[in-house]
TORPADREN-338992 format. One line per 4 residues: number of its first residue (from 1); their letters; for each residue z, x, y of C-alpha. Coordinates in steps of 0.5 Angstrom, whole numbers, plus 500, padded with zeros to 3 digits. Example, Ala and Ser with C-alpha at 12.3 -4.5 7.8 and 13.67 -1.06 7.14 Angstrom:
BEGIN
1) as) 516/525/491 ~ 514/527/498 .
END
This chain:
BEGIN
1) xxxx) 513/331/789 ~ 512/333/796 ~ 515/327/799 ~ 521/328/794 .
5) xxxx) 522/334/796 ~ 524/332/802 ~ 530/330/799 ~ 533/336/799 .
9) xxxx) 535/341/804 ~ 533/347/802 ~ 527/345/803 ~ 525/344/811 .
13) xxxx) 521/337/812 ~ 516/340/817 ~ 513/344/810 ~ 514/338/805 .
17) xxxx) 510/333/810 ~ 504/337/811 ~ 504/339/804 ~ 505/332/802 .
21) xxxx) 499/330/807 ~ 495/336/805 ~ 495/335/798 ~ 493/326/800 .
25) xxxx) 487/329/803 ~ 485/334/797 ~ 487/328/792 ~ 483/323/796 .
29) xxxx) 476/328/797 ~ 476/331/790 ~ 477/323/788 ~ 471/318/792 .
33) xxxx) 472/311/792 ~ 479/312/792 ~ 484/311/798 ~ 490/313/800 .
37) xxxx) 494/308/797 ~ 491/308/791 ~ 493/315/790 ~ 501/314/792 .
41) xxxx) 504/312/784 ~ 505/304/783 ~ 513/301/784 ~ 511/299/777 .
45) xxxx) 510/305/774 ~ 516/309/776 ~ 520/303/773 ~ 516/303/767 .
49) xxxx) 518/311/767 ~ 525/309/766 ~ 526/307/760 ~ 522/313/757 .
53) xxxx) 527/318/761 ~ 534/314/759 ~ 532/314/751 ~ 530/321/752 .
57) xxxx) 537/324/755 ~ 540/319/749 ~ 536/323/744 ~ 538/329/747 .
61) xxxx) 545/327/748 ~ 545/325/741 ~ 542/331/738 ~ 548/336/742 .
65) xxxx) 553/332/739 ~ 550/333/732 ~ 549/340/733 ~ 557/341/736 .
69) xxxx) 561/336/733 ~ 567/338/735 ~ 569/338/741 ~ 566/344/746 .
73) xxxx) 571/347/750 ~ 572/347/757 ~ 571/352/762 ~ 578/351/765 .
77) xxxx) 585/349/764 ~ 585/344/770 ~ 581/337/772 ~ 582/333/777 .
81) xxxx) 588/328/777 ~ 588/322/782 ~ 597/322/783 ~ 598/329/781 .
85) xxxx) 592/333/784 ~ 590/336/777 ~ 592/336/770 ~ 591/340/765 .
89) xxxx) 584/338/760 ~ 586/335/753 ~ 584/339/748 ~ 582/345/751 .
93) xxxx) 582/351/747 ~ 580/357/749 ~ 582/365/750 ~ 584/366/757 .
97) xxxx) 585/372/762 ~ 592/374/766 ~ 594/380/769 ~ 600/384/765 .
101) xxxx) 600/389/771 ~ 596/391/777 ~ 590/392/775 ~ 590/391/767 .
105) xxxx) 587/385/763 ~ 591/381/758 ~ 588/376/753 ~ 592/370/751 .
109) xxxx) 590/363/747 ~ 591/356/749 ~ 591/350/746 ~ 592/343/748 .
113) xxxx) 594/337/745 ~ 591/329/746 ~ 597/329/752 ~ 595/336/755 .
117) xxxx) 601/340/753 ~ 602/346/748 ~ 606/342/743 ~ 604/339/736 .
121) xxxx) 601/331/737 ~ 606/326/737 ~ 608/324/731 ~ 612/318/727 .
125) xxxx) 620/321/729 ~ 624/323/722 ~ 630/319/720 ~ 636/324/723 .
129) xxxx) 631/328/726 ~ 634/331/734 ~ 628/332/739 ~ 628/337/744 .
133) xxxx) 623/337/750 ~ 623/342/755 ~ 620/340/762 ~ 617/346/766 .
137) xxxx) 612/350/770 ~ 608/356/767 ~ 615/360/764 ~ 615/353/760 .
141) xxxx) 608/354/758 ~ 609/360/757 ~ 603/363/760 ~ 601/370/758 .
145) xxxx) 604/368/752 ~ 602/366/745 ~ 604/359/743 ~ 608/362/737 .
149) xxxx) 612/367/742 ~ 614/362/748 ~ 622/361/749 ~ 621/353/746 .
153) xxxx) 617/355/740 ~ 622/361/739 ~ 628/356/740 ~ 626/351/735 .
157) xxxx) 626/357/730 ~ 633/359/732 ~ 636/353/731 ~ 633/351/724 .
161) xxxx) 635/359/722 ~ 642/357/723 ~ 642/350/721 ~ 637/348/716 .
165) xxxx) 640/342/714 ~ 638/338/720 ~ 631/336/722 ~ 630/339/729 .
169) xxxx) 624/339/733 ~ 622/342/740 ~ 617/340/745 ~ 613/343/750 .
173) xxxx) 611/340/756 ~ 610/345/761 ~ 604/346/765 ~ 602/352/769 .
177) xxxx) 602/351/776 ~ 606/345/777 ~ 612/343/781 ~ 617/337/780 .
181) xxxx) 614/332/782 ~ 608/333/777 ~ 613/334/771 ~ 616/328/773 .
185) xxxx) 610/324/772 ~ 608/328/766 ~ 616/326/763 ~ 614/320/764 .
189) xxxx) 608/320/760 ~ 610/324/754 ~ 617/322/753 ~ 615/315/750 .
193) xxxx) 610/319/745 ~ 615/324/743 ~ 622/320/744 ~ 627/326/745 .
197) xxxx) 635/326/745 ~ 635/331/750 ~ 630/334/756 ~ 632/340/759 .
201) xxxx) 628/342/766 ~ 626/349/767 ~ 625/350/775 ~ 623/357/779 .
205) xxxx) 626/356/786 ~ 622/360/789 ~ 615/357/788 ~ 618/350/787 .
209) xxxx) 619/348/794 ~ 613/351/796 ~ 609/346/790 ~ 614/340/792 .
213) xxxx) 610/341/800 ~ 604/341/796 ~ 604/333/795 ~ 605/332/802 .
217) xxxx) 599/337/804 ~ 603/342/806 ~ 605/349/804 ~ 610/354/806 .
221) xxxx) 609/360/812 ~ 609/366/807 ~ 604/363/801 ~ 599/366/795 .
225) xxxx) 593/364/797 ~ 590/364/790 ~ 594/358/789 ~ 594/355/796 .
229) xxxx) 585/354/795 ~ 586/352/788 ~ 590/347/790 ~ 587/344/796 .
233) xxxx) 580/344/792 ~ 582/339/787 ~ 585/335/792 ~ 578/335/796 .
237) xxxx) 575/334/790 ~ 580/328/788 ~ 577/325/795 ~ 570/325/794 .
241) xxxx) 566/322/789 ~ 561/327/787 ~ 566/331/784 ~ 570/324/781 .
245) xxxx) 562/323/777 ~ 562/331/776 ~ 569/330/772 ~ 567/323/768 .
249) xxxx) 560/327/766 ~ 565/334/764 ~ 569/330/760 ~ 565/325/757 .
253) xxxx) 557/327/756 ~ 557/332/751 ~ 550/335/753 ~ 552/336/761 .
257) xxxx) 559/340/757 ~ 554/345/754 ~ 549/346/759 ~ 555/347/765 .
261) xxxx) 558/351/760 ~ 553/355/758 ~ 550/357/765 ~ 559/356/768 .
265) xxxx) 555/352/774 ~ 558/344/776 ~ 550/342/776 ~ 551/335/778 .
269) xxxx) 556/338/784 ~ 550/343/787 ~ 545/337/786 ~ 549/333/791 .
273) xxxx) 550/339/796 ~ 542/340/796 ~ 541/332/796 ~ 540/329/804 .
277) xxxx) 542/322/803 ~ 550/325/800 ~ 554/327/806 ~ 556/335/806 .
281) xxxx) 562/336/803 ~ 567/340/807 ~ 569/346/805 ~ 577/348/803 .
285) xxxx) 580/352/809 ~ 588/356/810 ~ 591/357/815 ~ 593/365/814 .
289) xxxx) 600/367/810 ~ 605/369/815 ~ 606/377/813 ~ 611/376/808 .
293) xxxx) 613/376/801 ~ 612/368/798 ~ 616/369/792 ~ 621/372/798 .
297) xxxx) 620/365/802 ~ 626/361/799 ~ 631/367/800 ~ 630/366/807 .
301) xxxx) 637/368/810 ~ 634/361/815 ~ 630/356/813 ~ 625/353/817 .
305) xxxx) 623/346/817 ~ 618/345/811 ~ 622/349/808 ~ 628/345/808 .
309) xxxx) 623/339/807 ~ 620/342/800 ~ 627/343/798 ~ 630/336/799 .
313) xxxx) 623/333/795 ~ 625/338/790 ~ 632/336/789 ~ 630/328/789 .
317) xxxx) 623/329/784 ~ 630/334/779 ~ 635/327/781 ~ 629/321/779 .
321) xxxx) 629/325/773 ~ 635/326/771 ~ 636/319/772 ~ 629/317/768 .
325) xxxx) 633/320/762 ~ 639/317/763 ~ 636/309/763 ~ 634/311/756 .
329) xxxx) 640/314/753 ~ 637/322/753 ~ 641/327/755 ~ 639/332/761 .
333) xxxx) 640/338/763 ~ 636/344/765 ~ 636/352/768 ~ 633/356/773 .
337) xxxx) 628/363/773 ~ 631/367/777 ~ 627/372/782 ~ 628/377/782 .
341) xxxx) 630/379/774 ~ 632/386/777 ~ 636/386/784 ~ 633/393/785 .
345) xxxx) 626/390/786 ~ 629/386/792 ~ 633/391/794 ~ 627/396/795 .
349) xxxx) 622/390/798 ~ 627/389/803 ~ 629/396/806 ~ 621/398/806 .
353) xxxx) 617/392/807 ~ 620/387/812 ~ 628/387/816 ~ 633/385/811 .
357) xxxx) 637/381/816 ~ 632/376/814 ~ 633/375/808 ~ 639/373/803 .
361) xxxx) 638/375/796 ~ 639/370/790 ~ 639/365/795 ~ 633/361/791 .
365) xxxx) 639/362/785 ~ 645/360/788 ~ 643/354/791 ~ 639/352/785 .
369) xxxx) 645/353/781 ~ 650/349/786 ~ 645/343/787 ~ 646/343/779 .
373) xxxx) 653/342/779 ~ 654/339/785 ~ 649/334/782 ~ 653/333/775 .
377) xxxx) 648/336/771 ~ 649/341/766 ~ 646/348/767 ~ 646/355/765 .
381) xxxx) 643/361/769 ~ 640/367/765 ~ 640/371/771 ~ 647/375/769 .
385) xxxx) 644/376/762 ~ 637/378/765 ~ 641/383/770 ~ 645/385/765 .
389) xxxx) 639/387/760 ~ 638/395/759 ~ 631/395/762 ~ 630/389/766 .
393) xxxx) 622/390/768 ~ 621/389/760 ~ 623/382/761 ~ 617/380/765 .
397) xxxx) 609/382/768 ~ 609/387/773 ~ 603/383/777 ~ 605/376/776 .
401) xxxx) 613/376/774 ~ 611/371/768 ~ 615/373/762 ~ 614/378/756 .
405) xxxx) 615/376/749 ~ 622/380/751 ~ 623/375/757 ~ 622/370/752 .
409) xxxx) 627/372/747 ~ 632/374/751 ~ 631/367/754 ~ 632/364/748 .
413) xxxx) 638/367/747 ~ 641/364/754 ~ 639/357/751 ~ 642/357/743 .
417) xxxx) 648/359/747 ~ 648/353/752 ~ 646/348/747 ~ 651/351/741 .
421) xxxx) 657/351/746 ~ 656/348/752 ~ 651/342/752 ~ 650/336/749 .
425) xxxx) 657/333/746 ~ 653/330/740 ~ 648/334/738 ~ 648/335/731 .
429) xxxx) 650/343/731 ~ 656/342/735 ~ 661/344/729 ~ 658/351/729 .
433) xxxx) 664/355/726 ~ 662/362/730 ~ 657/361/736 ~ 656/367/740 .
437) xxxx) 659/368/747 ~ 657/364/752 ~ 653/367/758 ~ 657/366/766 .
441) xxxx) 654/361/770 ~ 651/363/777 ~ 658/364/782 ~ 658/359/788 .
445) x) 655/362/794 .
END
């Protein structure tokens, strides 16, 4: 056990050698006739060992799987993914914690399907039945939200009040965190399963640019680094091979789920830190954010290179898409969250935090919305209908701008009216007698 200890680097050598040595000497004096050797255990009893151990962790194994049958619930969303950085963890089914506002808690549930998403598990598609995926980041997941108060699940409830006799269906995929790119992957893996008539794509410009960089290692100037860390973690874990064995054991060795549950420790990560014969990992490190409000970046009055870098990578990943849709004969359209809701708050970041001939408010919007129409593809904008709203701020959580089950509702307003005047031709409903008003598209900067 002395010399083994050698193996780690909490313990210093010099102390597990005349430890080792010391205890060499006391076994050979307390055991006459004995040399040194013979104290040292055989080749062939630690092999004779291995069995024993095998069977007893298969035993253990199986005895944790009897007594938690289903399966045990993960300590996060996210695992390491080896195109898309990380991925949501299917099944995954937990209360978990957001900040409705500064320095308040909030509580919501999250559950997942076999494909990661917030939907029902892909089933058998009905005759005449119309479905409707809706692709997105964490305003499509609906973060902070229960599932049955998100824009998609509250949509699917609207069309099916108005038109009972079609057969409807909503689905959601959108996953918190991502940028294009990660929901075209996504796309491509949940539209076989689901087989939708028609995608519609939710984008939030001011953060998508700086998740488009993501792919390339880079991020905008002005960043959150809660998200830039989080992110650099799961790529560094995606490069080395302990974290890649620590994800199969997570995901697949139900005793080692409840042990690093049960303590919220990667067991298996510390062992190979402490180990010598495992190179040290290095450890994630940012550069320091510029001094200036990130969910402001992309309304920059002048861009700098990687802005315009993510920018031209978020309209290909939008563009592949569109046309992953159209060579399967599904329609496509999509919208964009605007930031901020309520022109106020720009207004009063602009006078008292920075110089306001920096910046060009809306910009994330307007040039989201031209890039829709100049694409051909057909949008709306809830900006005007946010702006509109008697009291903005209800529509989203102070501390983290994600949208309040008023923001869901007033959303999904803007969206039965797209979907009942404006797009698709075909859908079903389009022979509505009286659809509301339809809402102004965003106008041309």
């Amino acid at each position: 056990l002395c010399f083994a200890a050698l193996l780690f680097r909490s313990v210093p050598p010099y102390a597990a050698w005349s430890w080792g040595v010391v205890s060499l000497l006391i076994g050979h004096g307390l055991t006459p006739g004995k040399t040194l050797r013979d104290l040292l255990p055989a080749p062939r009893t630690i092999f004779a060992a291995l069995p024993i151990v095998i069977t007893t962790l298969v035993l253990v194994e199986v005895g944790v799987r009897v007594a938690f049958p289903v399966r045990f619930t993960p300590t996060g969303l996210g695992r390491i993914h080896p195109e898309n950085i990380w991925a949501p963890e299917p099944g995954f089914d937990a209360v978990v914690s957001f900040a409705p506002a500064p320095n308040e808690t909030g509580a919501f549930r999250v559950t997942l399907n076999s494909l990661g998403i917030r939907a029902e598990e892909p089933q058998p598609k009905l005759p005449g039945e119309y479905r409707i995926l809706f692709a997105g980041d964490s305003y499509t997941m609906g973060w902070g939200l229960e599932e049955e108060k998100t824009y998609a699940v509250l949509t699917e409830i609207e069309l099916r009040r108005r038109f009972p006799e079609h057969k409807i269906r909503i689905i959601n995929a959108g996953i918190a965190g991502y940028g294009p790119w990660q929901e075209f992957g996504v796309l491509q893996k949940v539209v076989p399963a689901y087989q939708p008539d028609l995608v519609i794509l939710q984008t939030f410009s001011a953060n998508d640019i700086n998740d488009s960089l993501a792919k390339l290692g880079k991020r905008m100037r002005a960043f959150l680094p809660e998200h830039e860390l989080m992110v650099n973690t799961f790529r560094l874990r995606n490069r080395h091979w302990p974290w890649r064995c620590e994800s199969w054991l997570f995901s697949h060795c139900r005793a080692y789920r409840v042990l690093r549950n049960s303590i919220n420790m990667p067991l298996f990560i510390k062992l190979c830190r402490e180990l010598r014969v495992v190179p040290a990992f290095p450890t994630p490190r940012l550069p320091e954010s510029e001094p200036r409000g990130w969910l402001y970046e992309v309304d920059l009055a002048q861009w700098y290179p990687e802005l315009q870098e993510g920018w031209e990578m978020m309209q290909a990943d939008i563009r592949a898409m569109r046309d992953y849709c159209a060579g399967r004969g599904i329609a496509f359209a999509a919208f964009n969250i605007p930031y901020p809701v309520d022109k106020g708050e720009a207004v009063r970041y602009l006078r008292h935090y920075t110089d306001p001939n920096e910046y060009a408010p809306d910009k994330n919007a307007r040039i989201t919305a031209n890039f829709f129409r100049r694409e051909g593809i057909p949008y709306f904008t809830p900006l005007q209908t946010f702006r509109e709203h008697p009291n903005p701020y209800s529509l989203v959580y102070h501390a983290d701008g994600h949208l309040t089950p008023e923001g869901a509702k007033v959303l999904t307003g803007d969206i039965v009216n797209f979907l009942l005047t404006k797009y698709p031709e075909n859908a079903p409903w389009r022979n509505h007698p009286s659809p509301p008003p339809s809402s102004s598209p965003i106008p041309n900067s």
